[in-house]
N, C-alpha and C positions, 0 to 999 in steps of 0.2 A: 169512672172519673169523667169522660169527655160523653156521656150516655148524652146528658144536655145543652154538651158547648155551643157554641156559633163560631163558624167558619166567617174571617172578614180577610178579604183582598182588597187592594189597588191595582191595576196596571192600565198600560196604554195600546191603543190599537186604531193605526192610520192615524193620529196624530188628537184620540180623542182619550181622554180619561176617563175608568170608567173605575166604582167601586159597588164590591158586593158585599153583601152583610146577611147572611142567610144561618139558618138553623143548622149545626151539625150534620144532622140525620139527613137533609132534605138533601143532601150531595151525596148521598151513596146510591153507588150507581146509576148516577145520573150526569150527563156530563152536556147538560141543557148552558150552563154558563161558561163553559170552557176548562170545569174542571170536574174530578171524578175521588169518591174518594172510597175504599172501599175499611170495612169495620167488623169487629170481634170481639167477644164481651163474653166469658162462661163466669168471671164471678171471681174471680183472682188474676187472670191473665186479661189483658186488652192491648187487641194491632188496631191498628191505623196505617192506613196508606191513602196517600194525597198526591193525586196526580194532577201537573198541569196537561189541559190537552188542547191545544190552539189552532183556529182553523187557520191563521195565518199569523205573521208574527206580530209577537207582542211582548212590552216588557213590563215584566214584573216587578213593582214598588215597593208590593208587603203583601205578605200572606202569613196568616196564623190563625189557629184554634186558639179559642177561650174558652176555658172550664170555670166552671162556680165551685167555689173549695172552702168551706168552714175548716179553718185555721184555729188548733186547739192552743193554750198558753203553755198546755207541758208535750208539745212537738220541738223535736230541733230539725231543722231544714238544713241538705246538703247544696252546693249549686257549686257542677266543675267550675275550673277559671278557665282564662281564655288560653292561657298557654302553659308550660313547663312551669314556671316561676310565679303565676298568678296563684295570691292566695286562697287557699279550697279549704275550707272546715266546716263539721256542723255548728249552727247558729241557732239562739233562739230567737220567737218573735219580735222580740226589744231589744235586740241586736241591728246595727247597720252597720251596711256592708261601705268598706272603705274603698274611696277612688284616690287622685291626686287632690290634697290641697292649698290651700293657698300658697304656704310656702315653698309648694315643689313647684310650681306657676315663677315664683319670685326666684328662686336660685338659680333655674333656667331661663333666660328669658324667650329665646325662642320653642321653648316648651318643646322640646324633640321627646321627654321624657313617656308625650302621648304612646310613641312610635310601639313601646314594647307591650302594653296591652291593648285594649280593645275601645280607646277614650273616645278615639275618632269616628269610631262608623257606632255606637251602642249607644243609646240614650244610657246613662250613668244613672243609679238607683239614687236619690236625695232623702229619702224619710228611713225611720226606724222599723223593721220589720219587709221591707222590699228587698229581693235578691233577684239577681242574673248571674247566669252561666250558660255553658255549653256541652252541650253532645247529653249528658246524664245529671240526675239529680234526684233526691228521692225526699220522702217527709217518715219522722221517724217516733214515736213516743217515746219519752223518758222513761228509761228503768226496760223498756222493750227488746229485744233480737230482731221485732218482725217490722220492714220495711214496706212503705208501698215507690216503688222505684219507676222515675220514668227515663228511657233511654231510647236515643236514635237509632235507628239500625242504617243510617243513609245521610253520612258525613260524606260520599265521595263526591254528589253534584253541589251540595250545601252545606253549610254550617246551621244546626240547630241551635237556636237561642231561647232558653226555658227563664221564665222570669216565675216568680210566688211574692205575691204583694197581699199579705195578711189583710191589713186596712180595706183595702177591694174584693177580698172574699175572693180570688182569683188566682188561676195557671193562665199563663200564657205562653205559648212554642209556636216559634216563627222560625219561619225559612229567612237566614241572613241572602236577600237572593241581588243585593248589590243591582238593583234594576235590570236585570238579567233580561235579557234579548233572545226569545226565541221562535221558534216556526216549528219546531217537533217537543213529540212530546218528553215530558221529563216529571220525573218523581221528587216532590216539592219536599215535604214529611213522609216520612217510615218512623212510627213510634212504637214499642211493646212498654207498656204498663203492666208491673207485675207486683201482685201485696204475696209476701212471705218472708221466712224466716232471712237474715242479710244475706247471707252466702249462698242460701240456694236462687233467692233474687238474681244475683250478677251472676250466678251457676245459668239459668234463664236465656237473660239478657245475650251472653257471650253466645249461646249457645244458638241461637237467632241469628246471631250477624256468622255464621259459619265460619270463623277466623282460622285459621292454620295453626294447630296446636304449639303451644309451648313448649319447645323441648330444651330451649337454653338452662345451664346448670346456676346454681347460684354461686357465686365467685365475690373473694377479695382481690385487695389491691392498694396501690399506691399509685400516687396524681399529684407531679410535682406543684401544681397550683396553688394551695391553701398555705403554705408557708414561705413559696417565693416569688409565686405570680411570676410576671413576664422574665423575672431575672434571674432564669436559667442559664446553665454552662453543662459542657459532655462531665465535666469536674464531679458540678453540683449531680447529676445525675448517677457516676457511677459511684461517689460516696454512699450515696442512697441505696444504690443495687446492691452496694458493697454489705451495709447495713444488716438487709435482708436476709443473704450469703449466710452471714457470720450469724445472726441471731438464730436460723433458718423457721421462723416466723410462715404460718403457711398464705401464701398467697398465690393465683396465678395467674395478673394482669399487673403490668408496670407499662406505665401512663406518662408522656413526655407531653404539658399541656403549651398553651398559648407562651410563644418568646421566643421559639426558635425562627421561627423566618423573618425577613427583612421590612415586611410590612405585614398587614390580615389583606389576604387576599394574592397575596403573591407564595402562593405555596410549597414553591419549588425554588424559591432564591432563597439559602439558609444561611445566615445571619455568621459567618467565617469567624469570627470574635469569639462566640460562644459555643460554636462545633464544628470546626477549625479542619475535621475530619468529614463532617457531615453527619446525616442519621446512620447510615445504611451500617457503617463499622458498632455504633451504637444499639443498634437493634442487634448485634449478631452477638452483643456481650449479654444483652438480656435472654437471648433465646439460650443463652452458654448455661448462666445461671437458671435456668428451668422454668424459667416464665413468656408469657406471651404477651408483645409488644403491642401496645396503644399510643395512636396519637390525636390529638385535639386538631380539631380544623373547622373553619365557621363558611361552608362552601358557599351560602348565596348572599358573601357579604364580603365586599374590599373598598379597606380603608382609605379616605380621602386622597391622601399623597402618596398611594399605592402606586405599582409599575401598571399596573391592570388597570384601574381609573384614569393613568394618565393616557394610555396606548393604544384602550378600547372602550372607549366612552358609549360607542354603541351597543355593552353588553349591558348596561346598564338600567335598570329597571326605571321608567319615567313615567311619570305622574298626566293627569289630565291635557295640564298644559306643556306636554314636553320638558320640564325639569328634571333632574334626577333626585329619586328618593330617596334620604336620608333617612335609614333604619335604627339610629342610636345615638350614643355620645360616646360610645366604646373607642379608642383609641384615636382623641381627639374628634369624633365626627367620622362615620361610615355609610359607605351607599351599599343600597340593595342590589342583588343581580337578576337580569330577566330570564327564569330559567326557561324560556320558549325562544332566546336565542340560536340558531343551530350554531353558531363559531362557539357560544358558549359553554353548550353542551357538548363539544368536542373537547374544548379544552381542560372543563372537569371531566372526562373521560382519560384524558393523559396526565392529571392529575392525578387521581385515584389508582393506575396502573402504575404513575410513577413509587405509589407511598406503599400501594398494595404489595405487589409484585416487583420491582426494583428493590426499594427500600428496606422490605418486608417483615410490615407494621402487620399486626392479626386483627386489629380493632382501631374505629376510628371512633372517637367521639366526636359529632357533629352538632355545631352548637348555632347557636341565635340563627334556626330553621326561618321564622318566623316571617322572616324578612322578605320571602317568595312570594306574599300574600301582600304585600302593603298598597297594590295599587291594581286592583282586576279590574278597577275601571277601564284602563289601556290593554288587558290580555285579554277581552270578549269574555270572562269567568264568573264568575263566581268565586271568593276567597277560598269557604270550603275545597272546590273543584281543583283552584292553582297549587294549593298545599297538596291534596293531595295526588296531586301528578309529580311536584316538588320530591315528596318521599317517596314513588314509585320512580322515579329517576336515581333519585339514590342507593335505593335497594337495589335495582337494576348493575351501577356502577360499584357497586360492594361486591356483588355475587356470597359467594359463601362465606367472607369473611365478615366479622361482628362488627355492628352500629349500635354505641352507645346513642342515643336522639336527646337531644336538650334545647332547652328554647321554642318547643314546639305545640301548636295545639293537640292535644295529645292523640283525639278520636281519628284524626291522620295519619297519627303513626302507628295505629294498632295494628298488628299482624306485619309491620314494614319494616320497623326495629326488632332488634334482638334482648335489648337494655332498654330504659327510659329515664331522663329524670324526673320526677313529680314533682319538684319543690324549687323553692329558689336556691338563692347561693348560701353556704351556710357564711355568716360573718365571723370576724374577730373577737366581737362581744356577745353580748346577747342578742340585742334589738339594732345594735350597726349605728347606737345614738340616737339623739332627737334629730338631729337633723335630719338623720337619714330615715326616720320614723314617719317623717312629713312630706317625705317625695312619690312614691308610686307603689301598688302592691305587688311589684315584680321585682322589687329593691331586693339585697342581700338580709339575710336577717334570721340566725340563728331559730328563733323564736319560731316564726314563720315557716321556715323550714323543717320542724318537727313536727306543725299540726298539718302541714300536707303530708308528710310522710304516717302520717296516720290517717286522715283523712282519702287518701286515695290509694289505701291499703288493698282495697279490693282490684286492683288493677292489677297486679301483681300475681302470673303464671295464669292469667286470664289475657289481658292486649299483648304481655309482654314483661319482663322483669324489671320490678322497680329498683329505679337508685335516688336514694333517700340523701344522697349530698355526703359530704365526707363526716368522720371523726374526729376530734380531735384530742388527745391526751396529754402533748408535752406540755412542758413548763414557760416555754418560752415563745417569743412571738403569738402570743394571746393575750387576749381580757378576759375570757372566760374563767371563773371561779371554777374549783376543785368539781362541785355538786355539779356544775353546767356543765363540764366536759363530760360527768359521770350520767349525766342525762341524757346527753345528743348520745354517745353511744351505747348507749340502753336501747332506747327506741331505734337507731340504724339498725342496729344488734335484730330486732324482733320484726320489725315491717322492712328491713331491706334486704333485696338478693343480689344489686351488688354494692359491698361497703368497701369504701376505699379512703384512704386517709392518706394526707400528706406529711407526717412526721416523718423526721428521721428514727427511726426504730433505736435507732443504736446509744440512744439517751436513755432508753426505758430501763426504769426501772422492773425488776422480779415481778411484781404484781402489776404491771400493767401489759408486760411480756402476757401473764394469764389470764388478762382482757383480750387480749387479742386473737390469741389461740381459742378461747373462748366461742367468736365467730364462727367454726367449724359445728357448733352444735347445730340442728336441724331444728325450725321454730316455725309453728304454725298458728296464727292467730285466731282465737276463737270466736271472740265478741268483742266490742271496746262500747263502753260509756262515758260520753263528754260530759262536763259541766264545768260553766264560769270558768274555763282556762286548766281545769285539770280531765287529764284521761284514765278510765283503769281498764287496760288492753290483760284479757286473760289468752292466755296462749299456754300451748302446750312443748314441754322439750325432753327429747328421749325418752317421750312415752307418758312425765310428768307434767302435773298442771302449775302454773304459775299467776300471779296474778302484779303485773307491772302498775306501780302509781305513779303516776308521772303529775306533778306541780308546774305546770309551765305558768301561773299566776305571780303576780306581785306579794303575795300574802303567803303567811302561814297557813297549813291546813290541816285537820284530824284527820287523821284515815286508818280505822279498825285499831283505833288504840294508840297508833302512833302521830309524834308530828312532825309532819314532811315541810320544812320550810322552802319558800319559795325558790322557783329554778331546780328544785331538786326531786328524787326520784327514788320506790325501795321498791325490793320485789318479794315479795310472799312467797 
């Protein structure tokens, strides 16, 4: 694939700009212009490694290979998103990839909604057939198994940014290198390009970046979140545990998410109103009942009128000109934390000891990561680099016990987390409304949520265990139709290892009691073929083969005789 590219940089030195535009080839091993790059090519596999090597310091503007790529009309194209929640599926050529538009510009006005993906440092794709993403992405033919996949092996100095623009007959992979400042040398791209069969592709790949085997199990659970969001109580909680007791429904993680403390970001002030007790009596009832305790926390983010924003402004992650940066619109407006503070890094240190070991929570889910990255113009970084020192900090402060990661560019957290999530939030409805349809691809949104959890299938006992978002099956507190609820837990069901749902169990009905228990079956996914909004994921269980059709389209659709109407789903 890059046998013909051309290598182009920018960067500066002594205060002169210089750019190169030179032939692929003519940079291996040659480090006449400052960089070096070395290459391997047998005819299925292709490395690349791209060194900067500077005789003094310089900083870096833009560097990226170009490949010439004949773009077929029956390929579909993958391209990760930037983070947890950024929508990731395959696309065909006459597909555009969606950013923010007008209206999510216009509901916001000061447009913080940029904050959660990539709007502000990524040029944005405008035409039909152009994609970007990050770390991996492959090109696939229709009706095919066999992939030619290209994948970073060197997310921890940078972020790799892979664009495929049909119309320009082009690849593109560039180091996101944030004008990067250096005087020593540093490894710009690390890529393996690999064409074969899908799974032994990312079998490949993994195997390359030498990650730390997956040994985590695949687990259910319950996450007060999906049914009562912030307005929990110890009440709402042990009715739930109570639930579980009484059904005895198999699960082994119960999950107490965002609502108990007094603000985000103040972790250890808990909210007397609604746990009047605190956790630590609360956890000893879940560990009574036979499960292990999780709790939600968003460590490098505290909300505006937080004790923490107001008391220590200097932890505070700040922008170019000294401001403080605003990572959301999450509980009225939230700043980011600078995890390169030492008082900081102490004080999430006696956090995590508080939750860990005091409390003793088994699992934390750590959400809106993201937020560590927003400004590496002030940390001397790299974004790539800041994240992943961000989740090497974390891991660090977890020790042995489990991190769910959410909110996060994912190539950071491979081999750092235990869990992941791959997808956005799942919503109430399907699509979370029009309105909500026209604000950003990191929105909440049922929909969305099922084509990543397919879509980043293969990540899954490879970086780390995928969490494909919750289930949902009650009656009440939804808009999901009968088929939609019977959907999302089809697919959680076949591409997640861990599924968790926020029902009260104790409504269920007989036959959704044996959807549930159902989840203990072992499921391994064989192949999946997209088209126009429908997937057929063949997977195997107990030894048998199955063949999942999933309708996530607007429309009715034939399939092998039958008609699956839209939003809905049968298994062969």
């Amino acid at each position: 694939m890059f046998e013909k590219a051309m290598f182009e940089a920018e960067y500066s030195a002594d205060g002169v700009r210089h750019t190169v535009v030179m032939p692929f080839q003519a940079l291996v091993n040659s480090e006449a212009v400052g960089f070096n790059l070395s290459h391997s090519n047998d005819g299925k596999r292709e490395s690349i490694k791209v060194s900067v090597i500077p005789r003094a310091e310089i900083k870096i503007h833009r560097l990226e290979l170009v490949a010439e790529y004949e773009f077929h009309q029956d390929e579909k194209i993958f391209l990760n998103g930037y983070q947890s929640w950024t929508d990731s599926a395959e696309h065909g050529l006459q597909d555009r990839q969606k950013g923010i538009p007008l209206l999510g510009r216009i509901v916001n006005p000061y447009f913080q909604l940029r904050k959660y993906g990539d709007y502000d440092f990524i040029r944005q794709p405008s035409a039909p057939g152009e994609f970007h993403g990050f770390s991996y992405g492959y090109i696939k033919k229709q009706g095919s198994n066999q992939i030619t996949l290209l994948g970073s092996l060197n997310e921890q100095n940078a972020f790799t940014v892979i664009r495929f623009t049909a119309a320009a007959k082009e690849i593109r992979v560039s180091m996101e290198c944030n004008n990067l400042a250096t005087d020593k040398p540093v490894t710009a791209l690390q890529l393996l390009c690999v064409t074969d069969e899908e799974n032994k592709a990312f079998d490949q790949w993994f195997s390359a970046m030498e990650l730390p085997a997956v040994k985590t199990p695949e687990i259910t659970g319950w996450t007060s979140w999906y049914d009562h969001y912030e307005n929990i109580s110890s009440d709402i909680i042990n009715q739930n545990l109570e639930a579980f007791t009484n059904t005895n429904l198999p699960i082994e993680i119960f999950q107490i998410d965002d609502g108990f403390q007094t603000a985000t970001g103040d972790w250890l002030s808990i909210d007397k109103a609604k746990f009047p007790e605190g956790l630590a009596p609360v956890v000893d009832r879940i560990h009574k009942s036979g499960y292990k305790a999780g709790l939600w926390l968003a460590p490098f983010s505290a909300q505006k009128n937080s004790e923490l924003a107001k008391q220590h402004p200097e932890w505070l992650l700040r922008d170019g000109k000294g401001k403080p940066v605003q990572a959301g619109i999450n509980w009225g407006g939230f700043y980011a934390l600078d995890i390169y503070n030492q008082e900081f890094r102490d004080h999430l240190a006696e956090v995590f000891n508080t939750v860990l070991n005091e409390w003793g929570f088994d699992m934390v889910k750590l959400d809106f990561l993201y937020g560590a990255c927003l400004a590496p113009e002030t940390q001397g970084r790299t974004r790539g680099a800041v994240m992943h020192d961000g989740m090497k900090l974390l891991r660090e402060l977890t020790g042995s016990k489990l991190i769910l990661g959410c909110g996060v560019p994912l190539a950071s957290a491979f081999g750092l987390v235990d869990y992941c999530r791959i997808g956005c939030d799942v919503s109430l409805d399907w699509d979370d409304g029009f309105r909500g349809s026209q604000i950003h691809r990191e929105r909440p949104s049922t929909l969305n949520s099922l084509a990543n959890a397919i879509g980043r299938r293969h990540l899954d006992g490879r970086a780390f265990r995928n969490d494909p978002d919750v289930f949902i099956l009650r009656d009440r507190n939804t808009k999901l139709s009968g088929a939609e609820k019977e959907t999302l837990f089809r697919i959680n069901a076949v591409t997640g290892a861990l599924v968790f749902t926020s029902d009260n169990v104790a409504e269920y009905s007989d036959t959704r009691k044996k959807m549930f228990e159902s989840l203990k079956a072992k499921k391994k996914i064989e192949s999946v073929e997209s088209d126009s909004g429908t997937y057929t994921i063949s997977y195997t269980e107990g030894g048998k083969e199955h063949i999942l059709f999933a309708n996530l389209s607007d429309k009715t659709i034939f399939y092998s005789g039958l008609e699956v109407p839209a939003h809905s789903s049968v298994i062969l």
